[in-house]
N, C-alpha and C positions, 0 to 999 in steps of 0.2 A: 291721334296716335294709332288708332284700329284705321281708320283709315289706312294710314300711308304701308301698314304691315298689311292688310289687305291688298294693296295695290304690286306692293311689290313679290308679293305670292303669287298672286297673277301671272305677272312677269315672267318670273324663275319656273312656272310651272308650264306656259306659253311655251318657255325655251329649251324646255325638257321634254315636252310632244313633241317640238318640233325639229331640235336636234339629235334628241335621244331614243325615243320611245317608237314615234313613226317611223326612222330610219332602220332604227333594229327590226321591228315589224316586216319593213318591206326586201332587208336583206336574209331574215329567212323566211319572207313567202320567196326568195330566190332561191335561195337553196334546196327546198325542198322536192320541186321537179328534178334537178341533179341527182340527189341521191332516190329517186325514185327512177327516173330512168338511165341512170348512169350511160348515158350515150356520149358524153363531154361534147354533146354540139353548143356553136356559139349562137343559136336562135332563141328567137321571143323576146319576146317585150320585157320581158325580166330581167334580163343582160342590159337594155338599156337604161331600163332605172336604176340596177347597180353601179352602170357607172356613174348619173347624175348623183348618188350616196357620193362615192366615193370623191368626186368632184365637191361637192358640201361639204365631206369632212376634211379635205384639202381647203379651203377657203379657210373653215373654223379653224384648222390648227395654225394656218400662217395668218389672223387676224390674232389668235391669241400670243404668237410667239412672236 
């Protein structure tokens, strides 16, 4: 029984760094150059990881729905 609730905490927790916790991480280490240099340019590497976020959170919401 510890086992299998062991295993599946793993799991749920796995799936929470990797859909929730990293993703939030890396969309405001996006943000954070915008509101510092408020320039609204569409450059850096940051704009491209937001979109592969956003592209993840589209997969995860039409796999859930």
């Amino acid at each position: 029984m510890d086992n299998e609730i062991l295993i599946v905490g793993i799991f749920v927790g796995g799936g929470l760094l990797g859909y929730v916790i990293v993703p939030g991480l890396l969309v405001m280490w996006d943000l954070v150059p915008d509101h510092i240099t408020r320039s609204g340019e569409e450059e850096g590497a940051h704009h491209l990881i937001l979109g592969i976020i956003r592209l993840n959170w589209a997969f995860l919401a039409k796999q859930l729905l």
